[in-house]
C-alpha positions as CSV (number, residue, x, y, z in Angstrom):
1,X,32.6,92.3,72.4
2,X,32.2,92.9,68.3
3,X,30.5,91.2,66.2
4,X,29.8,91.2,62.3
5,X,25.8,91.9,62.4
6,X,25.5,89.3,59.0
7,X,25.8,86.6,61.2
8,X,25.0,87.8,64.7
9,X,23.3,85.5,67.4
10,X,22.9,86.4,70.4
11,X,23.9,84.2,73.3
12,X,22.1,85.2,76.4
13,X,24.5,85.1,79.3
14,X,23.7,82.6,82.1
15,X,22.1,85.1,84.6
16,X,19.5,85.0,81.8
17,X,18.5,81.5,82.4
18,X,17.6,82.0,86.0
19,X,16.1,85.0,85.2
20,X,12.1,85.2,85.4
21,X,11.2,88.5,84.0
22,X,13.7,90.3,81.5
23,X,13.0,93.6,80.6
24,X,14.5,94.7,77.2
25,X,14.4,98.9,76.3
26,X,14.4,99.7,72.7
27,X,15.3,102.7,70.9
28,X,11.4,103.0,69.3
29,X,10.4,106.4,70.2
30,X,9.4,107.1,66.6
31,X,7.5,105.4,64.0
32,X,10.5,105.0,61.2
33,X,12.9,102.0,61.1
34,X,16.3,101.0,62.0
35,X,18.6,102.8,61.9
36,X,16.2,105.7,63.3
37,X,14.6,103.1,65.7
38,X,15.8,99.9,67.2
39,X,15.2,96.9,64.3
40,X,12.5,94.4,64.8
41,X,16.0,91.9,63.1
42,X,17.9,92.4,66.2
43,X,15.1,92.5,68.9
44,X,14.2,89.2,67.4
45,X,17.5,87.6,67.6
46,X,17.7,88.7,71.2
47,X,14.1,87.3,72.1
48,X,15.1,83.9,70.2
49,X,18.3,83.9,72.4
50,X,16.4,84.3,75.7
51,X,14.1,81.6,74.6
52,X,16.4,79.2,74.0
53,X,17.7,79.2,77.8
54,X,14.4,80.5,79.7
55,X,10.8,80.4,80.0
56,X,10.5,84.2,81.5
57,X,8.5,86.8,80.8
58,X,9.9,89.4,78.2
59,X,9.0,92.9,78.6
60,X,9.6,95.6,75.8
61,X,9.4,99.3,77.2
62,X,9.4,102.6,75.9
63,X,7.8,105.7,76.0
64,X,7.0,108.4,73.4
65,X,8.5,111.5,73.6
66,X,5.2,113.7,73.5
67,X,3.6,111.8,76.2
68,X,1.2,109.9,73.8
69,X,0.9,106.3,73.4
70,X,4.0,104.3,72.6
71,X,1.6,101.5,70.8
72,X,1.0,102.7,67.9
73,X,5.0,103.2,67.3
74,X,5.0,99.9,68.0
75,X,2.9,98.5,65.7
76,X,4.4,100.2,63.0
77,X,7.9,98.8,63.5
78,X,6.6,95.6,63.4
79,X,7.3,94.7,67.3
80,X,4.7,91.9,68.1
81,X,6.6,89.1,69.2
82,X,4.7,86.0,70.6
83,X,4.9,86.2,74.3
84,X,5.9,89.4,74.5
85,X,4.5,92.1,76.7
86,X,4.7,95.7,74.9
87,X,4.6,98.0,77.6
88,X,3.8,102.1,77.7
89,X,6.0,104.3,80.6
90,X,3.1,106.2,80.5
91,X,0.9,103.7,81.8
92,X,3.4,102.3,84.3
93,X,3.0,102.6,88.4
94,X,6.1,105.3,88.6
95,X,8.5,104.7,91.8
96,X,11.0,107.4,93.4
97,X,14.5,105.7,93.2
98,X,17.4,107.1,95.2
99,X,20.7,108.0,92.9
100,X,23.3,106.3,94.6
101,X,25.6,108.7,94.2
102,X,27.2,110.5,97.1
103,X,26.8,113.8,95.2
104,X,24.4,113.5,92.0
105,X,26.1,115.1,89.0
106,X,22.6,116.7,88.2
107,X,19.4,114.9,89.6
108,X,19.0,113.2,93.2
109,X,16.2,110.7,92.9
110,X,14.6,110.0,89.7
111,X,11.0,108.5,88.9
112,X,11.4,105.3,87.1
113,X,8.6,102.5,86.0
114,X,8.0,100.3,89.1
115,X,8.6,97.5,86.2
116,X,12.2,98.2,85.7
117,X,12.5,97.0,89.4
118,X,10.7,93.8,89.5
119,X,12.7,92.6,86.5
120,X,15.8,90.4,87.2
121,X,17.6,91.1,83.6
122,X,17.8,94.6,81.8
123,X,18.5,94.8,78.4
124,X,18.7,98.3,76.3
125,X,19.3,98.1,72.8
126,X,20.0,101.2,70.6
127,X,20.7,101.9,67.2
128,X,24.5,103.4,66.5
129,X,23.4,107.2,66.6
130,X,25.7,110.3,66.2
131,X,23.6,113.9,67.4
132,X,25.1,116.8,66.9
133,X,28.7,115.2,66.6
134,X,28.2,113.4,69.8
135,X,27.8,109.9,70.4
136,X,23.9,107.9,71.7
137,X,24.0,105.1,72.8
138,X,23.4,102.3,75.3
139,X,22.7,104.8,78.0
140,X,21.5,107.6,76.2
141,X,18.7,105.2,75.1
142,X,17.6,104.5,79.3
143,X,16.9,108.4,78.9
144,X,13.0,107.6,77.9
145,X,12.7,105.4,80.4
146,X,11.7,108.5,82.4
147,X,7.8,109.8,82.4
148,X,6.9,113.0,80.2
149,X,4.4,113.1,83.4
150,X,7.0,114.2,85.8
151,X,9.9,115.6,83.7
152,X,8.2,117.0,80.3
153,X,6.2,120.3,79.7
154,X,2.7,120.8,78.3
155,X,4.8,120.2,74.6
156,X,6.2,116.6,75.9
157,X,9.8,115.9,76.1
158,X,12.2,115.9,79.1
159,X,12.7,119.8,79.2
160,X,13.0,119.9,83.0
161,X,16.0,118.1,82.6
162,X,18.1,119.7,80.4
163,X,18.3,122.4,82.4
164,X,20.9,120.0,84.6
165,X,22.7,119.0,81.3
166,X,21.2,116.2,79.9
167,X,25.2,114.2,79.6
168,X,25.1,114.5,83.3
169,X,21.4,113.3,83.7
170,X,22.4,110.6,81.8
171,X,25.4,109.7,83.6
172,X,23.4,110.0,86.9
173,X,20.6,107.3,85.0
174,X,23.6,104.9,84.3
175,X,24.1,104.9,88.4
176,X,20.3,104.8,89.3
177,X,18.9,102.0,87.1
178,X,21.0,99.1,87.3
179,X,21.1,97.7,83.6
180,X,22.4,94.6,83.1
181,X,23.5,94.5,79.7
182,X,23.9,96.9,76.7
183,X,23.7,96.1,72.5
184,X,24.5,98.4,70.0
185,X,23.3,98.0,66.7
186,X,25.9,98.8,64.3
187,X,25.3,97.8,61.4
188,X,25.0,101.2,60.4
189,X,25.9,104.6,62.3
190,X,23.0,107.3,61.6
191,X,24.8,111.1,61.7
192,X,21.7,113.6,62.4
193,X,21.5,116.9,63.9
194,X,18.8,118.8,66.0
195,X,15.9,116.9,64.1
196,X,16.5,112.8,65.3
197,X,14.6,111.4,62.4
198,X,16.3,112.7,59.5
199,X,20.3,112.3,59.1
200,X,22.8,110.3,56.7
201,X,23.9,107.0,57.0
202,X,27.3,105.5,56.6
203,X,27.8,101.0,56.6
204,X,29.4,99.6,59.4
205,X,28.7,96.4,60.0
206,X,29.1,95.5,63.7
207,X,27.2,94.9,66.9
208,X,28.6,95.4,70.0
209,X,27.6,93.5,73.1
210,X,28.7,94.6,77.0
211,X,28.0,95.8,79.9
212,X,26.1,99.5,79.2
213,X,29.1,101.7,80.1
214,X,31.6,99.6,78.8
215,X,29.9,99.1,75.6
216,X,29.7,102.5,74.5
217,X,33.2,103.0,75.7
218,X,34.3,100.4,73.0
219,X,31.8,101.7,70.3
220,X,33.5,105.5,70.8
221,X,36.9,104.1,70.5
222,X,36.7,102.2,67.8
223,X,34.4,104.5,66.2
224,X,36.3,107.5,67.2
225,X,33.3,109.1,68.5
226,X,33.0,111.9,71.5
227,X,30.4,110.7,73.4
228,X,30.2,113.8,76.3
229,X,27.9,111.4,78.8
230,X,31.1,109.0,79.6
231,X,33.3,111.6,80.3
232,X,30.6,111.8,83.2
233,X,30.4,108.5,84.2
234,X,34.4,108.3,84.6
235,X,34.6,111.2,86.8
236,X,31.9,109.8,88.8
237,X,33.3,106.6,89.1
238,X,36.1,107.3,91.0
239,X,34.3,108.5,93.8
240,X,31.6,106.1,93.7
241,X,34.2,103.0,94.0
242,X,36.4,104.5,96.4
């Protein structure tokens, strides 16, 4: 679904209400604001949705991308929400998760926060980001979910991974971690290259609310963005239904 971010509200759907721990992943890996990092404007909306239909815990989770605290990054885009739990990756009890899969496009079991399991609603919520000329969204963003620890080298990051191609580790993530719902944050799309803090900007207005896969199907169609990761996902698809 679209809608014009001046007047967005979220609406929680009802799986929300019976829900009594909802974990909601960001796009805050760096210190800058929206449309670099995930707005504090939209992260409230969704938290003032959830509260109007539930009592249950709320979980923010991130991780920062050279292994260091997440907290500070925090702080700085303004993310303290009343009872709201701002949690590190880094600091999380990390649990070996089978892909589902028959044949894992790149990585076979992947070492997620034990958190992500225990919640009964998953929310990830990314800015509108074009890298390179390809599309990053809802499921690009579940990409820091996974622990510098395990994955990153003595300079942080996720280098063991994109070895595998990281369109395919992300496709394999959308199987493995079962997200419930996906927000893009549209009101403007942020065009960068190799460096992910610095880029132009160009008004558009929109947030799109989904399921993850389908959400960032309907943001590169309407968009007319290649986004490499669902090409991915497609293919896998077929085998994975059938």
């Amino acid at each position: 679904m679209i809608f014009d971010a001046s007047d967005f509200v979220f609406e929680p759907p009802a799986a929300v209400a019976r829900a009594r721990r909802v974990l909601i992943k960001p796009s805050a890996t760096y210190p800058l604001p929206y449309p670099v990092s995930t707005s504090r404007g939209i992260l409230s909306v969704i938290v003032e949705g959830i509260r109007r239909v539930s009592e249950a815990d709320i979980i923010l989770l991130e991780s920062h991308p050279a292994g260091a605290s997440i907290h500070p990054v925090y702080q700085a885009l303004g993310y303290n929400f009343p009872r709201v739990l701002r949690l590190d990756v880094k600091d999380s009890i990390l649990v070996e998760v089978d892909n589902p899969l028959p044949k894992a496009l790149a990585v076979q079991t992947f070492w997620v926060p034990n958190v992500i399991l225990s919640s009964d609603y998953l929310i990830t919520v990314a800015p509108l980001k074009v890298i390179n000329g390809k599309g990053s969204f809802c499921l690009a963003n579940l990409l820091t979910l996974l622990p510098v620890s395990k994955y990153g080298s003595s300079s942080g990051g996720w280098e063991t991974l994109y070895t595998f191609g990281m369109d395919k580790v992300i496709a394999d993530l959308y199987f493995t971690l079962p997200f419930d719902l996906g927000i893009v944050e549209a009101q403007e799309k942020f065009v960068c290259g190799d460096d992910p803090t610095k880029g132009e900007t160009e008004e558009c207005g929109k947030i799109f609310v989904g399921e993850p896969f389908q959400v960032d199907t309907e943001v590169s169609e309407t968009l007319g963005i290649r986004t490499d990761y669902l090409e991915f996902v497609k293919a896998a698809r077929v085998g994975f239904e059938a």
